[in-house]
C-alpha beads as a LAMMPS data file, in Angstrom:
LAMMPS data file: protein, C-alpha beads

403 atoms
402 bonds

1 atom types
1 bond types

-500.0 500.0 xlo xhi
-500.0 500.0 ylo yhi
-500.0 500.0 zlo zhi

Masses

1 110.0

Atoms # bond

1 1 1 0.000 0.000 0.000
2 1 1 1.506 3.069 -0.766
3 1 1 -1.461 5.840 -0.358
4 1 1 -4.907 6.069 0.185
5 1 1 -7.051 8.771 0.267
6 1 1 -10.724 8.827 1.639
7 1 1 -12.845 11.701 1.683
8 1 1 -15.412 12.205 4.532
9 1 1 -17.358 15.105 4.674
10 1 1 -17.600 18.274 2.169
11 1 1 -18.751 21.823 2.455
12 1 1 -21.969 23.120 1.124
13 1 1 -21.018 26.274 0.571
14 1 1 -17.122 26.108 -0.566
15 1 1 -14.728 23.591 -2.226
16 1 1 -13.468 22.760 1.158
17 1 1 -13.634 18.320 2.195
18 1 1 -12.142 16.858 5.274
19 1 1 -10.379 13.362 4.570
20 1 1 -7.843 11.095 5.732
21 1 1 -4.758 9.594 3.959
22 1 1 -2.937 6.591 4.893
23 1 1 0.421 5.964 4.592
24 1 1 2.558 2.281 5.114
25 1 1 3.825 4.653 8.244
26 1 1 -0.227 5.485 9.398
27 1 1 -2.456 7.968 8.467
28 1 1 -3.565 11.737 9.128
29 1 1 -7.158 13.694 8.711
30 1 1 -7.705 16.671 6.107
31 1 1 -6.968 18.963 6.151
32 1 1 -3.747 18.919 7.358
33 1 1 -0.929 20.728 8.838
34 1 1 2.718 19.143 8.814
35 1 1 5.365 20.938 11.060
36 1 1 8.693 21.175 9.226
37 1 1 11.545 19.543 10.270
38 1 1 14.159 21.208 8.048
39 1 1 17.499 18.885 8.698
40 1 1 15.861 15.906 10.209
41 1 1 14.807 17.636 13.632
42 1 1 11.699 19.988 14.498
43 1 1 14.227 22.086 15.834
44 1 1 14.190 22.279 19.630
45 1 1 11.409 19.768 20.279
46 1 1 11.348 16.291 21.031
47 1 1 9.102 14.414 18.796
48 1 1 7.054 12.974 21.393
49 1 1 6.164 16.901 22.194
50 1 1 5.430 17.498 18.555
51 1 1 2.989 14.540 18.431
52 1 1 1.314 16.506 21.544
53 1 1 0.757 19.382 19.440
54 1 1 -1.695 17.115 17.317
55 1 1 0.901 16.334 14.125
56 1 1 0.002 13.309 12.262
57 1 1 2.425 14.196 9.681
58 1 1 6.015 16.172 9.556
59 1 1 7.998 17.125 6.958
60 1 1 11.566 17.528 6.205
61 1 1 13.795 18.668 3.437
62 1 1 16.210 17.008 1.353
63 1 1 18.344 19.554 0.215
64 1 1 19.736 20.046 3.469
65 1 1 20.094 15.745 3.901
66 1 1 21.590 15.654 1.182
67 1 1 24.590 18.287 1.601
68 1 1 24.395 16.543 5.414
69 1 1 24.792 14.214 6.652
70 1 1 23.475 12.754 2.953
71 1 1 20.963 10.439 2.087
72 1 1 23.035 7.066 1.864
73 1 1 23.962 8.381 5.630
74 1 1 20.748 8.364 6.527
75 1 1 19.728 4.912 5.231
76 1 1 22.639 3.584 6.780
77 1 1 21.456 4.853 10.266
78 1 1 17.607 3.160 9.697
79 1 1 16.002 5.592 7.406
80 1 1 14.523 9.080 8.017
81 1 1 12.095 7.835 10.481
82 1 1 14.759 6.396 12.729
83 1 1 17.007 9.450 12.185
84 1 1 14.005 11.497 13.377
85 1 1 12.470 9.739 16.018
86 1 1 9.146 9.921 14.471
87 1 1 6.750 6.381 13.380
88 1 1 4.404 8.313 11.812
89 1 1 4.016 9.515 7.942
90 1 1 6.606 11.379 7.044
91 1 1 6.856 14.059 3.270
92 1 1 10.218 15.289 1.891
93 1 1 10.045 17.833 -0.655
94 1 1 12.735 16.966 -3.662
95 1 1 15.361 19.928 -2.486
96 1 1 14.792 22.060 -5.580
97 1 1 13.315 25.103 -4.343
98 1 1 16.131 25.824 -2.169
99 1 1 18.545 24.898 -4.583
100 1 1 17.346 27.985 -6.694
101 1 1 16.746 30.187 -3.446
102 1 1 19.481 29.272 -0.866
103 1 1 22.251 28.512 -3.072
104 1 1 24.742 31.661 -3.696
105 1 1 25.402 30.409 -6.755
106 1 1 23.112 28.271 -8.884
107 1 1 22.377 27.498 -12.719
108 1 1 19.260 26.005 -13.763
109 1 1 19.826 24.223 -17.216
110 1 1 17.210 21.880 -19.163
111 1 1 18.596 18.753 -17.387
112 1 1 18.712 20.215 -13.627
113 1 1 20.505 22.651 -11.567
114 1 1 24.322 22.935 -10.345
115 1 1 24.719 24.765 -7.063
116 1 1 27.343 25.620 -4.109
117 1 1 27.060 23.739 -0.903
118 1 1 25.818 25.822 1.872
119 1 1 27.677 23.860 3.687
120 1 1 31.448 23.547 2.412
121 1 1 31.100 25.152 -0.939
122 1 1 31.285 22.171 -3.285
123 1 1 29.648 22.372 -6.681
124 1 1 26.491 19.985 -6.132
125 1 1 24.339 18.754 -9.280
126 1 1 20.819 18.043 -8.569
127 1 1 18.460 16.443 -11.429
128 1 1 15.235 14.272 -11.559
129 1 1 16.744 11.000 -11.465
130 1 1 19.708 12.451 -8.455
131 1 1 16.434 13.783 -6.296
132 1 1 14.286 10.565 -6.463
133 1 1 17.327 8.535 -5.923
134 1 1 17.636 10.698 -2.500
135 1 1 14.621 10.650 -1.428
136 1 1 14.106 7.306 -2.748
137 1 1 17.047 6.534 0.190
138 1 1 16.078 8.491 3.125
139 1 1 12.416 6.845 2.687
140 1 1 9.987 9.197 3.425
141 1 1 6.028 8.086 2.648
142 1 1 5.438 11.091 0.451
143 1 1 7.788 12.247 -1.855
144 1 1 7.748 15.446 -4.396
145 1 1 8.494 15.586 -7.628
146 1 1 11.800 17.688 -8.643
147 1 1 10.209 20.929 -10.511
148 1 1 11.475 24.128 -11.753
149 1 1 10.113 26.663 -9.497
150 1 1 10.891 30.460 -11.508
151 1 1 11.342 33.340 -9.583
152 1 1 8.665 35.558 -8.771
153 1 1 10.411 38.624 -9.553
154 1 1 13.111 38.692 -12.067
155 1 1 16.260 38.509 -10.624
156 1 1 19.894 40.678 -11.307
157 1 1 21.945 37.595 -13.188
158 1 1 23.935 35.974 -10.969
159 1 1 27.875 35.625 -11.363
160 1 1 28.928 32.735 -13.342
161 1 1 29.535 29.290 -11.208
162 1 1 32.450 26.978 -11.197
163 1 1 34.565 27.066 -14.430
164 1 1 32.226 25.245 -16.827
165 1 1 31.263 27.545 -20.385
166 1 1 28.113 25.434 -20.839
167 1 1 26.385 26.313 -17.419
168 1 1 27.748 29.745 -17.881
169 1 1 25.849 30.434 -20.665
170 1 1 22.680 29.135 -19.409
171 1 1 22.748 31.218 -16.528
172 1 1 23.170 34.525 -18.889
173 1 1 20.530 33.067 -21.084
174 1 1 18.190 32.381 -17.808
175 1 1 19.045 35.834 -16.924
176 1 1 17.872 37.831 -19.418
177 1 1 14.763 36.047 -20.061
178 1 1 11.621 38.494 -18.939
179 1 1 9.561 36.933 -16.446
180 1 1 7.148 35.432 -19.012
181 1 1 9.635 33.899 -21.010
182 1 1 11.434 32.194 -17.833
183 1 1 7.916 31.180 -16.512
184 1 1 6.972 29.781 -20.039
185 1 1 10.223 28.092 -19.398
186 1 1 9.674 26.629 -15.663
187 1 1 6.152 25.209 -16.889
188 1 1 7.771 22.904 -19.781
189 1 1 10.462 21.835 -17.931
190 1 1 8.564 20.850 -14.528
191 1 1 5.926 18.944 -17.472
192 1 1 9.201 16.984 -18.398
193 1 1 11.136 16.817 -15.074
194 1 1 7.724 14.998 -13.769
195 1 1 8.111 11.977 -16.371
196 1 1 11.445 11.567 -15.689
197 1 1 11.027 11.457 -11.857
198 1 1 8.104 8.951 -12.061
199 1 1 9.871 6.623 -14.569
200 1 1 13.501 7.218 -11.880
201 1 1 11.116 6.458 -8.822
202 1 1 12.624 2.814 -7.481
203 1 1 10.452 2.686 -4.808
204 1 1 6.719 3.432 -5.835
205 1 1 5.656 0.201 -4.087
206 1 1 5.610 2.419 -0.431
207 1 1 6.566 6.229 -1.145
208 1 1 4.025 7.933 -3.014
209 1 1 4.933 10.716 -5.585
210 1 1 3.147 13.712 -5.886
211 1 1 3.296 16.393 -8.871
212 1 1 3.844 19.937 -8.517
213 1 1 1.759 22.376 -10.311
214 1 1 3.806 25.677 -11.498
215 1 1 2.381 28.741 -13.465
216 1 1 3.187 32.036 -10.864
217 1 1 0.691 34.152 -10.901
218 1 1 -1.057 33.531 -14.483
219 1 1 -3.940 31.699 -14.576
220 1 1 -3.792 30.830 -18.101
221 1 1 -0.376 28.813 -17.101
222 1 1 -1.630 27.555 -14.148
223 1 1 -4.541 25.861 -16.061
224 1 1 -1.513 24.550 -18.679
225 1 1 0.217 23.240 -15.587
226 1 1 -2.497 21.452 -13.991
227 1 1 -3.099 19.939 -17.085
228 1 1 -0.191 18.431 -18.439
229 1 1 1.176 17.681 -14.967
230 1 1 -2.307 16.174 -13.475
231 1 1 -2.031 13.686 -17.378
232 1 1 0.631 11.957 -15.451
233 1 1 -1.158 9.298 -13.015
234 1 1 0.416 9.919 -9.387
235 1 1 -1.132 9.819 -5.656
236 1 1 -1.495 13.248 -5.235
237 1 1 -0.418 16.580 -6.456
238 1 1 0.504 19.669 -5.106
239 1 1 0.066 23.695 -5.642
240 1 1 3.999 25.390 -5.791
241 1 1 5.569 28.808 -6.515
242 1 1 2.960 30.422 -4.359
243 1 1 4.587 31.562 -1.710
244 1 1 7.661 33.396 -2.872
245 1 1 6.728 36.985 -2.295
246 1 1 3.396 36.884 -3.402
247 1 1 0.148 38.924 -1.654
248 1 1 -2.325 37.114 0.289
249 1 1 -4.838 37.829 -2.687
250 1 1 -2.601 37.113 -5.452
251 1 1 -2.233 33.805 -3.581
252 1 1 -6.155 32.877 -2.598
253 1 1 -6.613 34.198 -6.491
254 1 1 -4.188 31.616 -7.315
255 1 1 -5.321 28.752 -5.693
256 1 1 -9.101 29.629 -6.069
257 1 1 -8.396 29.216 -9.823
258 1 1 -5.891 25.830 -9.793
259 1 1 -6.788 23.489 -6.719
260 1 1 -10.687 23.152 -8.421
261 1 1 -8.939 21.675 -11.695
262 1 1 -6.958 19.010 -9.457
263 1 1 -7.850 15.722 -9.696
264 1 1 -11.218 15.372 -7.137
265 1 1 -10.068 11.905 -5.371
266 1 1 -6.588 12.976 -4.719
267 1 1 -4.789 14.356 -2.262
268 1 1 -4.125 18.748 -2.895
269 1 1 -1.317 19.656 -1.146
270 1 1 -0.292 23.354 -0.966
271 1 1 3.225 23.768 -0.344
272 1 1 4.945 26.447 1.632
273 1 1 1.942 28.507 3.144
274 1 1 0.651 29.008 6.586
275 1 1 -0.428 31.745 7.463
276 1 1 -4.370 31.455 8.665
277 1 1 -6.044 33.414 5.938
278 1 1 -3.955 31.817 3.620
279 1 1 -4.675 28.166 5.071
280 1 1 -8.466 29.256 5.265
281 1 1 -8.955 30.532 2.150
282 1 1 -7.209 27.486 0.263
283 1 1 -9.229 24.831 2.388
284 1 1 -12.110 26.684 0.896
285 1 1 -10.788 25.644 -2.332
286 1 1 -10.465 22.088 -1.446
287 1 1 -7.087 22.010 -0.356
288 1 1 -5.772 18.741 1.830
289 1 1 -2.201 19.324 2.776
290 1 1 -0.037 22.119 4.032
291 1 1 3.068 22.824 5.413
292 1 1 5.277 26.401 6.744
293 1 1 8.165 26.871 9.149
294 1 1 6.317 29.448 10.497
295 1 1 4.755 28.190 13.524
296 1 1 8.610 27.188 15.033
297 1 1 10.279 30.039 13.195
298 1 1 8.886 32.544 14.635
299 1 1 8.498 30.782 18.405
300 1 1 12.194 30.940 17.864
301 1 1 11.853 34.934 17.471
302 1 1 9.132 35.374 20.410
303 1 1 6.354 35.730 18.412
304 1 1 3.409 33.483 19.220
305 1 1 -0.230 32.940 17.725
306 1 1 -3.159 33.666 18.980
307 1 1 -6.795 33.503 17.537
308 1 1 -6.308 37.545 17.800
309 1 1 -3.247 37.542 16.110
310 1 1 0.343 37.375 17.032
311 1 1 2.077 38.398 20.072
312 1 1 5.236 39.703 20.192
313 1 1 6.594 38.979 23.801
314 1 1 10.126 40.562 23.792
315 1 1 7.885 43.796 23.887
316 1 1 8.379 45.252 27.247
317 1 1 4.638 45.753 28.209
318 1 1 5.191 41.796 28.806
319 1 1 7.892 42.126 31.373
320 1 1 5.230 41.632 34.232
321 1 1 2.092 40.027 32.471
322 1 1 1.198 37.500 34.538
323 1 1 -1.453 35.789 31.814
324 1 1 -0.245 32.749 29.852
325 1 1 0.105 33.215 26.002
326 1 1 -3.735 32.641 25.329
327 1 1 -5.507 33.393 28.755
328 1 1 -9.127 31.573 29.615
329 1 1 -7.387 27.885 28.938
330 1 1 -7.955 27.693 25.386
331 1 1 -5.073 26.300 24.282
332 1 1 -3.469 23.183 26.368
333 1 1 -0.225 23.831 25.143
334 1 1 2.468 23.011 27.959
335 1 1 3.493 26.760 28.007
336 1 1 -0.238 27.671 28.470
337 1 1 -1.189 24.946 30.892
338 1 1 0.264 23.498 34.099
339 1 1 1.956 19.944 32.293
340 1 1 2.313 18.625 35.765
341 1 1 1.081 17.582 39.139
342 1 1 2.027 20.240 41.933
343 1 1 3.118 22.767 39.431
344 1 1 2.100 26.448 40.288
345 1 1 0.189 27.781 37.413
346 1 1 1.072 28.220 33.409
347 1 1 4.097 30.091 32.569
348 1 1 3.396 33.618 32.103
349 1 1 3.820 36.258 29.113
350 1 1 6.589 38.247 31.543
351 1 1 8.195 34.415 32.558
352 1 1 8.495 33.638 28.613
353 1 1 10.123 37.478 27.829
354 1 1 12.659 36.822 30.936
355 1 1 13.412 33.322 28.998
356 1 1 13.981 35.093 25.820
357 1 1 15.766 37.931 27.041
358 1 1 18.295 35.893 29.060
359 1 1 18.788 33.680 26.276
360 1 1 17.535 30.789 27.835
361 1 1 16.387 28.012 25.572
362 1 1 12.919 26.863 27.224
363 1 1 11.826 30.088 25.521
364 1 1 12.128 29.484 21.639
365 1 1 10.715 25.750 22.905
366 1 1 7.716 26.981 24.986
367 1 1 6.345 29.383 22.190
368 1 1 7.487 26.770 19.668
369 1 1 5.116 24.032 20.837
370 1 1 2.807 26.684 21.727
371 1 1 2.660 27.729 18.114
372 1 1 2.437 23.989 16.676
373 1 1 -0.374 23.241 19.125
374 1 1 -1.760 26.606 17.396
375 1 1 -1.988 25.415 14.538
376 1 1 -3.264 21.821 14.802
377 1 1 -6.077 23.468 17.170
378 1 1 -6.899 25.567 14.088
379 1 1 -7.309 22.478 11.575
380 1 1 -9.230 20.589 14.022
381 1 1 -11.431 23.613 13.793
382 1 1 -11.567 24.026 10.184
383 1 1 -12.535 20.254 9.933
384 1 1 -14.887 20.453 12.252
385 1 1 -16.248 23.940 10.698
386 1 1 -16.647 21.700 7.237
387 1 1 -18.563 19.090 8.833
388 1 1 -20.870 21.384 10.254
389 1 1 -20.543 24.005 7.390
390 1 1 -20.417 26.909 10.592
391 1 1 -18.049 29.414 9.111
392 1 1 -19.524 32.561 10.623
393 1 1 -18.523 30.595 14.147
394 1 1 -15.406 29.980 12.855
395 1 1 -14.570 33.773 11.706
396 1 1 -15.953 34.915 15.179
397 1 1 -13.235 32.411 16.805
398 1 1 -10.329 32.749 14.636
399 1 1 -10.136 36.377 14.116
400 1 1 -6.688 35.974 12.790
401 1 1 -7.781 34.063 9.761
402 1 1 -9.374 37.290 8.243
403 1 1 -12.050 35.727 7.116

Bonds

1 1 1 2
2 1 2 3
3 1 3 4
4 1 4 5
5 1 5 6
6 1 6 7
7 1 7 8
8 1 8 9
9 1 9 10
10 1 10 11
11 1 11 12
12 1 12 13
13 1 13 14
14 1 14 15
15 1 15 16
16 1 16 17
17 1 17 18
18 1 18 19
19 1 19 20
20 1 20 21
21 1 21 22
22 1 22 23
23 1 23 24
24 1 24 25
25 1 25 26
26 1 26 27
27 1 27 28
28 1 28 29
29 1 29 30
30 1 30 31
31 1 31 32
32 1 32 33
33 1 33 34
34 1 34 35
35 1 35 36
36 1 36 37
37 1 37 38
38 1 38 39
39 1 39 40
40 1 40 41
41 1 41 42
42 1 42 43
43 1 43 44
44 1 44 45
45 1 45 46
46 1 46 47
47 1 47 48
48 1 48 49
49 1 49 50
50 1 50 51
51 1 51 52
52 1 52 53
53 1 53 54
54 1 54 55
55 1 55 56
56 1 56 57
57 1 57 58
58 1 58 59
59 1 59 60
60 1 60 61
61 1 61 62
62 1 62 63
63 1 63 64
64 1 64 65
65 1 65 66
66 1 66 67
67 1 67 68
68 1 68 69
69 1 69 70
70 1 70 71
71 1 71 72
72 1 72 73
73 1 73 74
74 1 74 75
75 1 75 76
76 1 76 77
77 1 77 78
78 1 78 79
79 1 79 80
80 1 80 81
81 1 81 82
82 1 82 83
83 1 83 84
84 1 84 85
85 1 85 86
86 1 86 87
87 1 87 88
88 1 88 89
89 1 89 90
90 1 90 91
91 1 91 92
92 1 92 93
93 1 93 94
94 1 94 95
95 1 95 96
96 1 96 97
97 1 97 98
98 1 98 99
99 1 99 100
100 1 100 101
101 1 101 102
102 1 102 103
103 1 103 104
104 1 104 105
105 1 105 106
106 1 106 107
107 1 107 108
108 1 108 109
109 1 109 110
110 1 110 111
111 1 111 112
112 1 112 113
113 1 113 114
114 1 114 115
115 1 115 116
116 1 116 117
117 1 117 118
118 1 118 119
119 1 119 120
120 1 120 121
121 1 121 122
122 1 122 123
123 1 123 124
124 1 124 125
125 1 125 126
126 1 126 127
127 1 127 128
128 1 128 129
129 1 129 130
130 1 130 131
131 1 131 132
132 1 132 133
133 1 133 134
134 1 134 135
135 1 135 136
136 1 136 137
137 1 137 138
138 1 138 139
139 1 139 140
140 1 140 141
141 1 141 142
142 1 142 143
143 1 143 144
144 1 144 145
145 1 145 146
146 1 146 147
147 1 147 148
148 1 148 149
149 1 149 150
150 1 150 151
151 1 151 152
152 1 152 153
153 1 153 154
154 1 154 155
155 1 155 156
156 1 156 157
157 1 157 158
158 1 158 159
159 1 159 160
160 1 160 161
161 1 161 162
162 1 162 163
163 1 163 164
164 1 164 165
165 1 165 166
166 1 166 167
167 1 167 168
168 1 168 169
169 1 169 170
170 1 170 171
171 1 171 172
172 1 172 173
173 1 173 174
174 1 174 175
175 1 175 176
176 1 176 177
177 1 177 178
178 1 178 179
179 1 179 180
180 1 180 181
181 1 181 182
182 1 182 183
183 1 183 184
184 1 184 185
185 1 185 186
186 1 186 187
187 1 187 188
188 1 188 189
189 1 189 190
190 1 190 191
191 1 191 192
192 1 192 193
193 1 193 194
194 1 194 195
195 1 195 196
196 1 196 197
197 1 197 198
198 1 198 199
199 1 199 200
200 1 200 201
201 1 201 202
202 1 202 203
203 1 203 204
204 1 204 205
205 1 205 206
206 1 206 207
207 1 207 208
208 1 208 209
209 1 209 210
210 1 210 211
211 1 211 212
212 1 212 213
213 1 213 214
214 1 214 215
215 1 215 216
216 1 216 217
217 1 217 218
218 1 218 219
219 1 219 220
220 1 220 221
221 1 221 222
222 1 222 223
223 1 223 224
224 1 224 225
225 1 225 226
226 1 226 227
227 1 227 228
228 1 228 229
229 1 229 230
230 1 230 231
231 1 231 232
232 1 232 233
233 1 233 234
234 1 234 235
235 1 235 236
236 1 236 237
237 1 237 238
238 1 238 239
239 1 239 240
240 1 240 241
241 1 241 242
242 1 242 243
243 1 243 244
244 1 244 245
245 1 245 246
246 1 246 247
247 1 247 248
248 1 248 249
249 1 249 250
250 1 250 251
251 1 251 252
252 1 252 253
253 1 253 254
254 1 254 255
255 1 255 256
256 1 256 257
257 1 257 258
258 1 258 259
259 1 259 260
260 1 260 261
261 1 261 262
262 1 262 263
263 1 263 264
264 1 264 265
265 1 265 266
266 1 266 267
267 1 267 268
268 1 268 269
269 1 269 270
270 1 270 271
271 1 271 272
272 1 272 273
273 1 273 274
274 1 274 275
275 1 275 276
276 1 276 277
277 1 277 278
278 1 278 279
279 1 279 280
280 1 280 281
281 1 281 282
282 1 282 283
283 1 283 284
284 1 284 285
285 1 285 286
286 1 286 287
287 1 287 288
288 1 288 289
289 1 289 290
290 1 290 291
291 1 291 292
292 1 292 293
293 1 293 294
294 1 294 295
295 1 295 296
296 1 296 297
297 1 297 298
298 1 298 299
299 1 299 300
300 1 300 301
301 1 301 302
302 1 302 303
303 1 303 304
304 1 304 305
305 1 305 306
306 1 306 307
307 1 307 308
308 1 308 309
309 1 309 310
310 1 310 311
311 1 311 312
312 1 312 313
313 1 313 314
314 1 314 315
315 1 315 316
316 1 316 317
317 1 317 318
318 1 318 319
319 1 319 320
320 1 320 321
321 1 321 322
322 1 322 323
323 1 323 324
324 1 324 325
325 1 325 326
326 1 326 327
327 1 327 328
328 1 328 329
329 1 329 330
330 1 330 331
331 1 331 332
332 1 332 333
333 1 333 334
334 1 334 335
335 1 335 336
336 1 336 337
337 1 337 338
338 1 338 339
339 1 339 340
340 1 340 341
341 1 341 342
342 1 342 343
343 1 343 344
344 1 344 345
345 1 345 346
346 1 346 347
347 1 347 348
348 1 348 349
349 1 349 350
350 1 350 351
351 1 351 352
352 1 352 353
353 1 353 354
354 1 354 355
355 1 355 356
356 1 356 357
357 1 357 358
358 1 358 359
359 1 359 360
360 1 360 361
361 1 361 362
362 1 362 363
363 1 363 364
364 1 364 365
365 1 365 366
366 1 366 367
367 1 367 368
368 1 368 369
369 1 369 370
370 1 370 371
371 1 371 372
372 1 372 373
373 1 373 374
374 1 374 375
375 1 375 376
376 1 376 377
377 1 377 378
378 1 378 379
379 1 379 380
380 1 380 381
381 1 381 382
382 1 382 383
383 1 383 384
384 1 384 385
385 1 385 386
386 1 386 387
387 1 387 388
388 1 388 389
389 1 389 390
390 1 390 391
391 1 391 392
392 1 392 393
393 1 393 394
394 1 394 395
395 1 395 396
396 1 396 397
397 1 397 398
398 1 398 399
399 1 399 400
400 1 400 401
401 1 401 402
402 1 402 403
């Protein structure tokens, strides 16, 4: 069995469904949110305290496993679910997106894309077949497709890499394409990079590919996309290049227009967003999956969710608030709740600054669980809103989602 996907319940009034996938690792309800555990590790947490939260599902990123400690590491050492400590489902994304973003140097040719290591400087090649192959060996249950993901903005041209003519001219050619022409270019080459990744893919028996849908911001290449991509039978498929600068309306507008041309019965995953109207506003469009480094990201930078909105508790009007992050017991979070017999109360908004401001790690952990439990508390309110179709209750108790 490699994936399954059931739908339960659907909306009368929007695209939105609830569901639930399973996975040769278990399964997870719809919609979904999957923490992101960048190099193998939700950073900070143990994953018995990220299972607390309410995660069925986390994901991780193979660009970074592969520069370290690699994927033939990592299969040596059990897999990625023994490297992470975590039984359940686990989705890797195929490491091209940050090949493009992260790298310093990078050239994206018709057969892939050379880059510098981030993390000694090496020149790194990274192709269909290479990404499949690593994800193929650190064994996650969802794997993505290795797609060209264009720039949302076009971008100064980027000093030549290494000492080889033939990359060097595709990265002046790439260069001084205009932004149509390179996304013209992305389109056709994720179309062909997706054949070559499913007929690569050595271990379809138990890790399901997806497909990524590209097209920025035009419609008319979106619909191209979701065509021509969605023609090649997979598990699922997933919305990309969406959240690379764009505005929240530029990105519902986006997904309003693509996830409704998806195939119905399969997973929609939409990759990279999290904030609450975004999340909202793509469940409405019948959107499954999701996934941001948001929640942990910015509990690493004292800022914490609320249903209000976020909190930013290195302010000094915290220094002696005695209230928990979300007052009234709302959240069960072990920074808003006592997490053990005898204990004294919660830790307050003014204990948390003190942590932050002394450098003390229980900070960055307490608003980073606090912000995961945030989250799944939000999509077990959004699936709950579908099955009861209530989302005037849900707007009056998620105020953040700006719905």
């Amino acid at each position: 069995m490699t994936l399954r996907f059931a739908i339960h319940h659907r909306s009368t009034s929007s695209g939105a469904r609830t569901g639930r996938v399973e996975t040769p690792h278990g399964a997870f309800d719809t919609p979904a949110f999957m923490p992101v555990g960048t190099r193998g590790s939700v950073k900070g947490l143990l994953p018995e305290l990220v299972a607390r939260t309410g995660a069925q599902i986390i994901l991780a990123n193979t660009y970074h496993l592969l520069l370290r400690p690699t994927p033939s590491t990592v299969a040596a050492l059990g897999g990625l679910h023994r490297l992470m400590g975590w039984p359940g489902p686990i989705l890797t994304d195929s490491g091209g997106y940050q090949a493009y973003s992260m790298a310093d140097l990078n050239a994206v040719d018709d057969d892939g894309v050379t880059f510098r290591s981030i993390v000694d400087g090496s020149e790194v090649r990274l192709t269909p077949e290479s990404a499949i192959a690593a994800q193929n060996a650190l064994g996650a249950d969802i794997i993505m497709a290795f797609d060209d993901c264009p720039p949302s903005i076009a971008a100064p041209e980027p000093g030549p890499i290494a000492a080889d003519p033939r990359l060097a001219r595709v990265l002046r050619r790439d260069a001084q394409l205009d932004p149509r022409a390179r996304l013209l270019l992305a389109n056709e080459r994720t179309v062909r990079w997706l054949q070559r990744c499913k007929d690569a893919h050595g271990r379809a028996h138990d890790q399901a590919l997806f497909g990524i849908v590209q097209g920025g911001a035009d419609l008319d290449q979106r619909t191209w996309s979701v065509l021509r991509v969605c023609d090649i039978d997979l598990p699922g498929y997933a919305i990309g290049g969406v959240a690379v600068g764009e505005s929240p309306d530029d990105i519902a507008r986006v997904v309003r227009h693509t996830a409704p041309q998806m195939p119905e019965h399969k997973p929609r995953y939409l990759m990279g967003v999290g904030y609450e109207r975004d999340i909202v506003a793509a469940v409405r469009a019948g959107v499954d999956m999701f996934d941001c480094v948001l929640p942990t990201r910015n509990g690493r930078n004292a800022n914490a969710f609320t249903p209000a909105g976020q909190i930013r508790l290195r302010n000094a009007r915290f220094a002696d608030d005695p209230e928990p992050i979300e007052p009234g017991g709302a959240c069960d979070c072990e920074a808003c709740r006592p997490v053990w017999t005898g204990a004294p109360g919660p830790f307050s908004r003014g204990t948390l600054r003190h942590l932050f401001m002394s450098g003390e790690m229980l900070g960055p952990i307490l608003v980073s669980l606090h912000n995961l439990r945030y989250f799944q508390r939000l999509m077990v309110d959004i699936r709950r809103t579908i099955r009861d179709d209530d989302w005037p209750g849900f707007a009056r108790r998620w105020p953040a989602a700006g719905m």
